[in-house]
C-alpha positions as CSV (number, residue, x, y, z in Angstrom):
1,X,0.0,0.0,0.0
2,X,1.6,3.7,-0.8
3,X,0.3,6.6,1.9
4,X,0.4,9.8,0.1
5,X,0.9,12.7,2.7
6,X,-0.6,15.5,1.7
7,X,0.3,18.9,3.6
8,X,-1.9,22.0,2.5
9,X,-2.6,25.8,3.3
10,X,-6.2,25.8,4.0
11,X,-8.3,28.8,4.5
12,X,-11.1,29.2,7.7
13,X,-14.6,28.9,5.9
14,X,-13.0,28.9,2.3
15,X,-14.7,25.3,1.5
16,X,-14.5,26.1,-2.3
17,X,-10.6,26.8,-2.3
18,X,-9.9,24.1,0.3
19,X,-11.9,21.8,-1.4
20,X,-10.5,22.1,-4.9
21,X,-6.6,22.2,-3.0
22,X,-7.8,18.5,-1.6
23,X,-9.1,17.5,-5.0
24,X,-6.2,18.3,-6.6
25,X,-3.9,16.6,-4.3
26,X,-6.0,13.4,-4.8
27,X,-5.3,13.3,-8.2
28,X,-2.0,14.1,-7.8
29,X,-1.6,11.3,-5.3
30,X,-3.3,9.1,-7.6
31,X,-1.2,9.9,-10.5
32,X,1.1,8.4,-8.5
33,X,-0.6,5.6,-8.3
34,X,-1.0,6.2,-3.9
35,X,-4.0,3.6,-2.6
36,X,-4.4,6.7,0.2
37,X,-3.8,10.3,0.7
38,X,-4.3,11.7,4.4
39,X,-5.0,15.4,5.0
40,X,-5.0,17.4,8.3
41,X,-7.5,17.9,11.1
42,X,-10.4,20.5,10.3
43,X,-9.2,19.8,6.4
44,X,-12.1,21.2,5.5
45,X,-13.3,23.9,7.5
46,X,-9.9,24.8,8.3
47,X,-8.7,25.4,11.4
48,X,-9.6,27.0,14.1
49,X,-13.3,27.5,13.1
50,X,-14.2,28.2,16.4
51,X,-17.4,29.9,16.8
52,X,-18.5,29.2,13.3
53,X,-19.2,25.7,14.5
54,X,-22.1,27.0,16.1
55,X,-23.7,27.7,12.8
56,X,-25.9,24.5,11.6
57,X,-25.0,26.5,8.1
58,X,-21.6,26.1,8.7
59,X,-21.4,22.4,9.6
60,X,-23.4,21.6,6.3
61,X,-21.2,23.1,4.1
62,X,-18.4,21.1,5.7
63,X,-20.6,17.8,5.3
64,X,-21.3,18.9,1.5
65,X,-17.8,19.7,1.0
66,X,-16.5,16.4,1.7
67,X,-19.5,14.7,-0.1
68,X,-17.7,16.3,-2.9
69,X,-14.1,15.2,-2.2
70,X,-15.3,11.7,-1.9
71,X,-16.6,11.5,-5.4
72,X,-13.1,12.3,-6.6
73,X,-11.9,8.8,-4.4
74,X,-12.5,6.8,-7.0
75,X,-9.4,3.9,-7.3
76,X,-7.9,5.5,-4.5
77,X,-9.0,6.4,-0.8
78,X,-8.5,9.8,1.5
79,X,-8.7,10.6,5.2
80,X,-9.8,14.4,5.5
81,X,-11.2,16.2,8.7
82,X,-13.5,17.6,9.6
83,X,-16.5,18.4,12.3
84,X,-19.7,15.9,12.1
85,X,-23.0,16.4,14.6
86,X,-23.3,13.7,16.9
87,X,-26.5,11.9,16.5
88,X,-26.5,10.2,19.3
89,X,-27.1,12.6,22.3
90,X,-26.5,13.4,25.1
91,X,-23.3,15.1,24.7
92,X,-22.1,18.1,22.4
93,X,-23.3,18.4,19.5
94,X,-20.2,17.7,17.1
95,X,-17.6,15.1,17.1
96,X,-14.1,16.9,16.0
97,X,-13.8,13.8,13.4
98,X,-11.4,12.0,10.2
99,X,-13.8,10.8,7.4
100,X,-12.6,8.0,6.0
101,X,-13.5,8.4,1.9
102,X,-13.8,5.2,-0.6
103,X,-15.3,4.6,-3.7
104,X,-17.3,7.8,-4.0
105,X,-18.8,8.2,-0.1
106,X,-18.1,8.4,2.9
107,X,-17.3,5.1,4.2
108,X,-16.5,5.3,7.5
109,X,-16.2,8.5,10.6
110,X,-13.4,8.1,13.2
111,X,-13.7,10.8,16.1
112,X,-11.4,12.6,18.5
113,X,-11.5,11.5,21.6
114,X,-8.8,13.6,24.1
115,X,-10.3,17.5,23.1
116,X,-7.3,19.6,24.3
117,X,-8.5,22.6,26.6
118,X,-5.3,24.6,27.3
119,X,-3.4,27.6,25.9
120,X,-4.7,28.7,22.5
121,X,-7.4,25.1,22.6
122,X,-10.4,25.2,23.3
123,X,-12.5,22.3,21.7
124,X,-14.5,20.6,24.5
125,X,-16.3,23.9,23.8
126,X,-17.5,22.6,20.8
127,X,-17.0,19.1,20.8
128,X,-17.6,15.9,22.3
129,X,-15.1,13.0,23.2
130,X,-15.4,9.9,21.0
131,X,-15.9,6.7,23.1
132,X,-15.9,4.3,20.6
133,X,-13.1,2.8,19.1
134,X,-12.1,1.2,16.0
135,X,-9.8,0.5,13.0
136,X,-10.0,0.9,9.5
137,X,-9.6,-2.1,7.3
138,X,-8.3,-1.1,3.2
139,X,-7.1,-3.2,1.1
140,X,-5.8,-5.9,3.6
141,X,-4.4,-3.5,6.1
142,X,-5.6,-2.5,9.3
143,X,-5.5,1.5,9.5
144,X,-5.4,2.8,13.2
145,X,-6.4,6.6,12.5
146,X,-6.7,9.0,15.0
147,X,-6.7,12.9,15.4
148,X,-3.9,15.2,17.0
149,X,-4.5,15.2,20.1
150,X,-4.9,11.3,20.5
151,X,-1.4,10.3,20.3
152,X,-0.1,13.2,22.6
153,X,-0.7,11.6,25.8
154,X,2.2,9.9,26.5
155,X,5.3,11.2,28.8
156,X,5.3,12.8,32.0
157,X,2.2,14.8,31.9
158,X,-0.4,12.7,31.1
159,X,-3.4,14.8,30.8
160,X,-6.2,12.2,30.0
161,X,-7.2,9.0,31.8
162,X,-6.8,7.5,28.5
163,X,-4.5,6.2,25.6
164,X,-6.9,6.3,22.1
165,X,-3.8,3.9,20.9
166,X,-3.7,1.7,23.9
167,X,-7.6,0.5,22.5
168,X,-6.8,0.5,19.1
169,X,-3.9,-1.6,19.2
170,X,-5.9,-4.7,20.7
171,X,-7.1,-4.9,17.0
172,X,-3.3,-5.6,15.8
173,X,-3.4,-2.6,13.5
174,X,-0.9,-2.1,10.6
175,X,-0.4,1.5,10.8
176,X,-0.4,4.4,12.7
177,X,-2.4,7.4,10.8
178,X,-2.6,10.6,12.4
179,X,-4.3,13.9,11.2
180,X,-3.0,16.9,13.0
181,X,-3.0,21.0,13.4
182,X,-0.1,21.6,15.4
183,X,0.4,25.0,15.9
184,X,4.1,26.6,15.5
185,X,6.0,27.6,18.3
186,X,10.1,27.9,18.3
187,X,10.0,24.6,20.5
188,X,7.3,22.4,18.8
189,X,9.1,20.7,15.6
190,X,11.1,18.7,18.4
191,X,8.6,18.4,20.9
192,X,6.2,16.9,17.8
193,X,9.1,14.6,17.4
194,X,10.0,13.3,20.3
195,X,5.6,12.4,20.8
196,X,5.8,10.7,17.3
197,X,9.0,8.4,17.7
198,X,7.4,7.7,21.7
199,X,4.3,6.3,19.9
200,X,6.1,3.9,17.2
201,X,8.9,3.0,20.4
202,X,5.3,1.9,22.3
203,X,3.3,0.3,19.8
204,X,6.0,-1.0,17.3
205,X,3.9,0.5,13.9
206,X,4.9,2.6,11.6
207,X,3.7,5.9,11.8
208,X,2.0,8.5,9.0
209,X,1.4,12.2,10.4
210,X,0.4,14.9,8.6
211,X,-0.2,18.6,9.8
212,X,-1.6,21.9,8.6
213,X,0.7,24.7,7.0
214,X,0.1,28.2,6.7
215,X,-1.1,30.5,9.2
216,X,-4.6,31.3,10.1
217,X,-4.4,34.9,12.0
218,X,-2.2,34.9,15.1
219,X,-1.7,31.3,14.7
220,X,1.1,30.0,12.5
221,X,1.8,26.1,11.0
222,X,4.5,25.4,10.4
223,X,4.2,22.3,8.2
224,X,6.9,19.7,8.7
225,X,4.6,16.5,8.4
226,X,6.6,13.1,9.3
227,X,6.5,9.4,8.8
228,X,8.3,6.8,11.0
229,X,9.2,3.0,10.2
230,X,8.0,0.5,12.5
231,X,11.5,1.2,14.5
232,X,11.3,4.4,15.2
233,X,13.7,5.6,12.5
234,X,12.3,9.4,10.9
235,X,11.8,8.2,7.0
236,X,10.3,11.3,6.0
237,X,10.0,14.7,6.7
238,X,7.7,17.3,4.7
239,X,8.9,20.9,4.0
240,X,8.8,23.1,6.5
241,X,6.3,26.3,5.8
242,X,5.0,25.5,2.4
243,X,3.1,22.9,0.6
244,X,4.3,19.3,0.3
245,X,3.6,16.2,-0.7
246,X,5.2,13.1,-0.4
247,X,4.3,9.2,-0.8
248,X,5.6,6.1,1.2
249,X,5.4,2.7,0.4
250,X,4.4,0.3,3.4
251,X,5.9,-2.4,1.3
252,X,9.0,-0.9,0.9
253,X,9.9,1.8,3.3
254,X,12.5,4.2,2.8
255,X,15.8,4.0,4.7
256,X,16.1,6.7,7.7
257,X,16.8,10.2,6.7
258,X,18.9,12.5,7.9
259,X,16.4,15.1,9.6
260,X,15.7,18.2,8.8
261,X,18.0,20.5,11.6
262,X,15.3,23.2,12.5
263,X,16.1,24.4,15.1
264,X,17.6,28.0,15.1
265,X,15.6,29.7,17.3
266,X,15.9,33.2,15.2
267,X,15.8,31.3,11.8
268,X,12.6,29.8,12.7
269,X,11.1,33.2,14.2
270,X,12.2,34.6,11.0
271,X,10.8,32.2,8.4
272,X,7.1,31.7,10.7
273,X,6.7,35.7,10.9
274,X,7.3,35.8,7.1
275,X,5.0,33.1,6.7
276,X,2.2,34.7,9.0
277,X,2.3,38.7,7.4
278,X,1.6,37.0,4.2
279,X,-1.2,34.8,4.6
280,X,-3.0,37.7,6.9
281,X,-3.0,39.4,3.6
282,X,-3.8,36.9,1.1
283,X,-6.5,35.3,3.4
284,X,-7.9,38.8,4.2
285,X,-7.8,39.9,0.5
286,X,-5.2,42.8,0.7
287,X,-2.2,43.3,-0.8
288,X,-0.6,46.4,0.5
289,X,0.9,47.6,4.2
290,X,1.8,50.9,6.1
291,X,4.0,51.4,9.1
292,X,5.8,53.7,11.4
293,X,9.1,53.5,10.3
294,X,10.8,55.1,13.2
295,X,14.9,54.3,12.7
296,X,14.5,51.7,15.6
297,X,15.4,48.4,15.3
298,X,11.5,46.9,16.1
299,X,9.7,48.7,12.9
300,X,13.1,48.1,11.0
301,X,12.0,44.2,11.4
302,X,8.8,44.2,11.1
303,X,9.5,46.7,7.9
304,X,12.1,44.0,6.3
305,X,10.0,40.7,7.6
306,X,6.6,42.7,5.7
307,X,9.2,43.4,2.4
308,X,9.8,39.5,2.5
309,X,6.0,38.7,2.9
310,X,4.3,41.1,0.6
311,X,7.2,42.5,-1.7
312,X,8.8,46.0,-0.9
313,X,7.0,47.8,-3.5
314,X,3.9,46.3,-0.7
315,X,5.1,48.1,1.8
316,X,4.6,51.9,2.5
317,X,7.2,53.7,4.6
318,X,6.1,57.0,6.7
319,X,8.6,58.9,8.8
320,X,6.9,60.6,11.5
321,X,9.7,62.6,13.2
322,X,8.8,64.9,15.9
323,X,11.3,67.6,18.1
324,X,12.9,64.9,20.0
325,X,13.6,62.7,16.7
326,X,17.1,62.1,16.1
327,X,18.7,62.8,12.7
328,X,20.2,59.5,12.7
329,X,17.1,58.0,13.5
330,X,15.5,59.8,9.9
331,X,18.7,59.0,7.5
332,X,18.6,55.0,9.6
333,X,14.8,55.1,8.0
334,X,15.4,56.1,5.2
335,X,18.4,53.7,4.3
336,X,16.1,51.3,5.1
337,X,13.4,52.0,2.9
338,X,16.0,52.9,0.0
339,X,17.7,49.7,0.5
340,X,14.9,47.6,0.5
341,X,13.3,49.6,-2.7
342,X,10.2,50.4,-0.5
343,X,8.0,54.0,-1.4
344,X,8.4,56.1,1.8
345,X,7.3,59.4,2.4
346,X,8.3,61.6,5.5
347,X,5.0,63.6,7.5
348,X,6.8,65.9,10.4
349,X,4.9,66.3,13.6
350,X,6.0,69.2,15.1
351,X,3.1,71.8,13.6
352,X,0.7,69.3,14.7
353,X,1.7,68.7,18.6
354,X,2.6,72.3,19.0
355,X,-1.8,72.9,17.9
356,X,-2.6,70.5,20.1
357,X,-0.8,72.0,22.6
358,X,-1.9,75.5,22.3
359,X,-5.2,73.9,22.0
360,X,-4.8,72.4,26.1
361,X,-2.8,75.5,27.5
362,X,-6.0,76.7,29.5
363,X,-6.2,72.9,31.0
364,X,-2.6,72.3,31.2
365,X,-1.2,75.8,32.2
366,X,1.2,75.4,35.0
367,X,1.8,71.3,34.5
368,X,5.1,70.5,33.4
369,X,5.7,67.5,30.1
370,X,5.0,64.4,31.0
371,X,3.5,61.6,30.0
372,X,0.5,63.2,28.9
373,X,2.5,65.1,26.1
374,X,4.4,61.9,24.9
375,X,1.6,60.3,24.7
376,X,0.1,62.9,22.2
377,X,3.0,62.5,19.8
378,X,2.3,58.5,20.0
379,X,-1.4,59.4,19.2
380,X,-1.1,61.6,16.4
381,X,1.2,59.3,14.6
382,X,-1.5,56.6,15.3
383,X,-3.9,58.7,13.7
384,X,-2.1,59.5,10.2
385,X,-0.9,56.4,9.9
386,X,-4.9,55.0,10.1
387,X,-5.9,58.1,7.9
388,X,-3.5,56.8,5.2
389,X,-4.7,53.0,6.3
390,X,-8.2,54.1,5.4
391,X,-7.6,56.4,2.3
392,X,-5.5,53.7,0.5
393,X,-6.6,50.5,1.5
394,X,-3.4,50.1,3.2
395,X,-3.1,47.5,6.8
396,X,-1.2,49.4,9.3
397,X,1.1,47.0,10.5
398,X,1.5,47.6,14.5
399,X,5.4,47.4,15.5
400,X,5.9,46.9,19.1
401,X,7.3,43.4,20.4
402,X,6.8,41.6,23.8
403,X,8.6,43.2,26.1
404,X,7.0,46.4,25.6
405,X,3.7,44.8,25.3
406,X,4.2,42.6,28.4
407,X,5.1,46.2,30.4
408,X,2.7,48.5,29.0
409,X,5.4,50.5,27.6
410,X,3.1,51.6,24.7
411,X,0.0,54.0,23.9
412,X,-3.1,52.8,23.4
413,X,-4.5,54.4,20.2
414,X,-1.1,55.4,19.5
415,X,1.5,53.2,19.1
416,X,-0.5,50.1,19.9
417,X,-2.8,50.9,16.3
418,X,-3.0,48.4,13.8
419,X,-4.2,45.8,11.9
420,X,-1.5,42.9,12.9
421,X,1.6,42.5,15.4
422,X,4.2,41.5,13.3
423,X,6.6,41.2,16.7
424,X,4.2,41.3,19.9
425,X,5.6,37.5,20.7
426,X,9.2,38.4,20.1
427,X,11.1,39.6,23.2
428,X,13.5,42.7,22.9
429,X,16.7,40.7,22.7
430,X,15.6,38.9,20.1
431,X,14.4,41.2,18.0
432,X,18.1,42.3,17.8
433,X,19.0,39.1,17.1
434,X,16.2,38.7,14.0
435,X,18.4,42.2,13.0
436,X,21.4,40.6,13.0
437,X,19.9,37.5,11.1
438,X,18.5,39.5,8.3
439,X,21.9,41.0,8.1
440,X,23.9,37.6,8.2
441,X,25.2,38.3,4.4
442,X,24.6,41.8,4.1
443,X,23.9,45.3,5.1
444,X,19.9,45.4,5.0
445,X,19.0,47.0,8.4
446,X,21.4,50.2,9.4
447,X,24.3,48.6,11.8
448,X,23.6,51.7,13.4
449,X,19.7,51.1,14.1
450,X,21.2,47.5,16.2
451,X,24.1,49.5,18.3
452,X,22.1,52.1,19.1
453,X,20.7,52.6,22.7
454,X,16.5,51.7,22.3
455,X,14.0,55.3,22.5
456,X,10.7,55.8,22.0
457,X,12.2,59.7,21.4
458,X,9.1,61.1,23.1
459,X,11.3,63.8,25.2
460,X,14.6,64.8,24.7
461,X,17.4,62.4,25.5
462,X,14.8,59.6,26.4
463,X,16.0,55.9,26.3
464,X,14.2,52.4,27.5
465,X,16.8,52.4,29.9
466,X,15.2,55.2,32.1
467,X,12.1,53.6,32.6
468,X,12.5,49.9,31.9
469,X,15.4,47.6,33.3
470,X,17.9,46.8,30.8
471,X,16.5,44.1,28.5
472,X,18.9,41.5,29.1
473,X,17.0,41.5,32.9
474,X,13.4,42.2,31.9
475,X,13.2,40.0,29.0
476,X,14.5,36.7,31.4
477,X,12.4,38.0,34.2
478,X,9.4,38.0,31.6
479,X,10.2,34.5,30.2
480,X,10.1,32.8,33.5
481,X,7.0,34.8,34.3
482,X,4.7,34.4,31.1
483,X,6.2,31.0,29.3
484,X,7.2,29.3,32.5
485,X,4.6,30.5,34.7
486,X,7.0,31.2,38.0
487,X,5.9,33.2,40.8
488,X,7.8,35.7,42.2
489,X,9.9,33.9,44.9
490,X,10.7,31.8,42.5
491,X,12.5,34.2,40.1
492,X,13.9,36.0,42.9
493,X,15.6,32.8,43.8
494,X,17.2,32.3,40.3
495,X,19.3,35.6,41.6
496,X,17.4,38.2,40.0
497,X,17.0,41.7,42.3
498,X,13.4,41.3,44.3
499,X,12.4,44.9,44.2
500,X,13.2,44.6,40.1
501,X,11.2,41.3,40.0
502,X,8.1,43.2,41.7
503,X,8.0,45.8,39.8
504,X,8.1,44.2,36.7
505,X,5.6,41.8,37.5
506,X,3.4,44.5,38.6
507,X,3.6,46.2,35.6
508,X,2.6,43.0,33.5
509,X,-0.3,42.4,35.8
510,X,-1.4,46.3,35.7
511,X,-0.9,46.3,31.7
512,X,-3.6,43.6,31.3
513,X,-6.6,46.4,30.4
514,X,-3.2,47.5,27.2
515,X,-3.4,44.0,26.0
516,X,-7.2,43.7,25.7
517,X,-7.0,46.3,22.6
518,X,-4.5,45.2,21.5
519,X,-4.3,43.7,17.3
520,X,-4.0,40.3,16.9
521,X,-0.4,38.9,17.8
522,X,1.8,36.6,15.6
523,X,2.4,33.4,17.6
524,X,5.8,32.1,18.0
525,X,6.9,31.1,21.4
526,X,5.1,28.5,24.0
527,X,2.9,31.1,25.4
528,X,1.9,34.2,23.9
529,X,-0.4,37.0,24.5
530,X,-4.0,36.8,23.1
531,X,-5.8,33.9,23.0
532,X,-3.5,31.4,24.7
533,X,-2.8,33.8,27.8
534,X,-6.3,34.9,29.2
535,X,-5.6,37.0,32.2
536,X,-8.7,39.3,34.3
537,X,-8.2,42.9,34.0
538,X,-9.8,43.7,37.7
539,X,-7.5,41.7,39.5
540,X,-4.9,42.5,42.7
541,X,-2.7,39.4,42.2
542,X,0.9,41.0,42.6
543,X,-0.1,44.2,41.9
């Protein structure tokens, strides 16, 4: 038997587009001459639907859909995913479920039975946990097929009083199928690793797994869909953020390869950001961004990862300087944007703050600056950059990365505008070091804009340094807060200052109300702000 894996960019609620993509890889398959093709989980509603899957509509266009697919698995046989409506109450109304497709129909439903409910999961919202198991017979082999989650419970968290695998395997399967959408992170090609080669060391079968690609708002796919002989030994290895598909004979496996080594932390960063800008604009149906470009190194990034994405000529430059703007800062800028072959354009603010403030003498007179003033200049760049969003069609692309985000060290309706985070997941330090990677062969971003000290230039001589601890400090203090979910004793104990460690703390717990209106956040670390970190606003814990 050859198992064609079949790893696509699907598109929430696009059942036409996914549909014809899954059509196409059939024939494809079929061509040559694969008995099965296996797509990923929520193939075709694409994933995560979420709320949609409260809409009877919704699920029938799904159904209908596949329908459709089946009649194209003629001579050959898929396993696609998707959500069914369980008929047999009580319980949720859908099963998160893999439809196995023969001969024209729908042959045979296999459902999900451990619904993850953690970080950016939800599902036992929607769904409800299969209790039924069973195998697959095809053309005189036994097909154990299962959905993501099912095969995750093994090693020292065991989050489920069940193994889906342990009940399969008392019907001596052949095979190991599983249908996934595993969500990027900068740790999760190994971790999905290590789970796959634990199941073929437990159950001695070889092992087909194939995953979404492409990104679906904040959350990104990375691809990178495996197979495993019945020793354990990785035999294949689908590309890593774009389409693939590749086909394995069970009758004559391929030797083990040498895997795929990805595991730079900044290379992957790089490549899933890339990734997630320009499927937020394909998926959206827009073609064109604007941004701050400031002379820092955080919009010099997110400017050069958008150029990538979209294409320079994409991606609209504006130069907002105001008193306190450096002239390095505005020749930094516009090397960039020369460099990269991007339009820019240079709007001063100076005529426009001094208005405002002439307009607020009678209600300011006798206040010194503060952060009341700074906070205007933030503002009225937020609000030419959305005038020019509006007028041209343009998505402001918002600039500010984690550590700033995690601290409140932004302005709402300023600053904070826009339509996507390109770096809210990407702490401080390493957006320096996505600078420095961009610039591994060449001058691209200003050496000048990485050495520099970091400002906001919202007074004169301001730096990050004044308000915020160095980021070497507040970025580690922040990782062993947010991703690692230590208290405050226990980073203290790790040898960082306990007055520092309060305060910043504080300020992440205080910032909550920042991060509520805040744009949707690229996802590439183990926990990032949004959907995966739901924190109250109204709350005293350490603040």
């Amino acid at each position: 038997m050859k198992i064609a894996i079949a790893q696509l960019n699907y598109h929430i609620g696009n059942f036409e587009s996914n549909k014809e993509k899954m059509i196409s890889a059939i024939a494809n398959a079929k061509k040559q001459r694969a008995d099965l093709v296996i797509f990923a989980e929520l193939a075709i509603s694409g994933y995560p639907p979420r709320d949609f899957l409260e809409f009877d509509d919704f699920i029938d266009r799904c159904w209908n859909a596949t329908e459709q697919i089946a009649q194209a698995c003629v001579d050959i046989a898929a396993v696609v995913g998707l959500p069914t409506r369980n008929a047999t109450k009580p319980g949720k109304r859908l099963y998160n479920s893999a439809a196995f497709l023969y001969e024209g129909k729908i042959a045979d439903l296999i459902h999900k039975s451990l619904l993850p409910t953690y970080d950016i999961f939800d599902e036992y919202r929607y769904f409800e946990p299969n209790r039924d198991f069973h195998c697959v017979d095809f053309k005189g082999k036994r097909l154990a097929i299962s959905v993501c989650e099912d095969i995750w419970n093994l090693g020292v968290e065991d989050l489920y009083p069940i193994k889906p695998m342990d009940e399969l395997i008392k019907e001596n399967p052949d095979v190991i199928i599983n249908i996934a959408a595993s969500p990027f992170h900068y740790e999760q090609s190994i971790r999905r690793k290590t789970i796959m080669k634990a199941n073929v060391d437990r159950y001695h079968l070889p092992l087909f797994y194939a995953n979404h690609v492409g990104a679906q708002t904040e959350l990104i796919f990375d691809g990178g869909s495996l197979a495993y002989n019945e020793k354990g030994e990785l035999i294949g290895e689908l590309n890593y953020f774009e389409e693939d598909l590749q086909i394995f004979d069970l009758a004559d496996l391929p030797k083990a390869l040498e895997e795929k080594k990805r595991t730079d932390k900044i290379a992957l960063i790089h490549d899933a950001l890339v990734l997630g800008v320009k499927n937020y604009f394909q998926k959206l149906g827009f073609e064109r961004a604007v941004l701050g470009l400031s002379g820092g190194i955080d919009s010099a990034v997110t400017m050069v990862i958008a150029a990538k994405a979209l294409g320079a000529e994409n991606v609209h430059a504006v130069l907002l300087p105001s008193h306190y703007s450096s002239d390095h800062s505005i020749t930094d800028a516009e090397y960039l944007a020369k460099k990269l072959g991007s339009p820019y354009e240079i709007i001063p603010i100076k005529s426009i703050f001094e208005r405002i403030e002439k307009q607020l003498e009678p209600q300011f007179k006798g206040l010194s600056f503060g952060i009341a003033e700074e906070n205007i200049q933030a503002r009225i760049r937020g609000v030419l950059l959305m005038a020019l969003s509006n007028k041209f069609g343009y998505i402001l692309l918002n600039t500010s990365n984690k550590s700033e985000a995690a601290v409140g060290y932004g302005t709402l309706y300023g600053d904070m505008n826009g339509g996507l985070s390109v770096l809210g997941d990407v702490y401080k330090v390493d957006v320096f070091e996505l600078a420095r990677y961009i610039n591994r062969q060449q001058e691209i971003i200003p050496w000048n804009t990485i050495q520099k000290a970091p400002s906001a230039e919202l007074r004169p001589n301001q730096k990050d340094s004044d308000s915020l601890p160095d980021y070497e400090i507040l970025d580690a203090i922040l990782y062993q807060y947010i991703e690692k979910r230590k208290g405050p004793h226990e980073i203290v104990a790790m040898g960082y200052e306990e007055t520092v460690v309060n305060r910043v703390l504080k300020l992440v717990n205080t910032s909550e109300y920042k991060r509520h209106q805040a744009p949707p956040i690229l996802r590439v670390s183990t926990k990032a702000f949004g959907q995966g970190r739901r924190m109250p606003i109204v709350a005293k814990y350490l603040c």
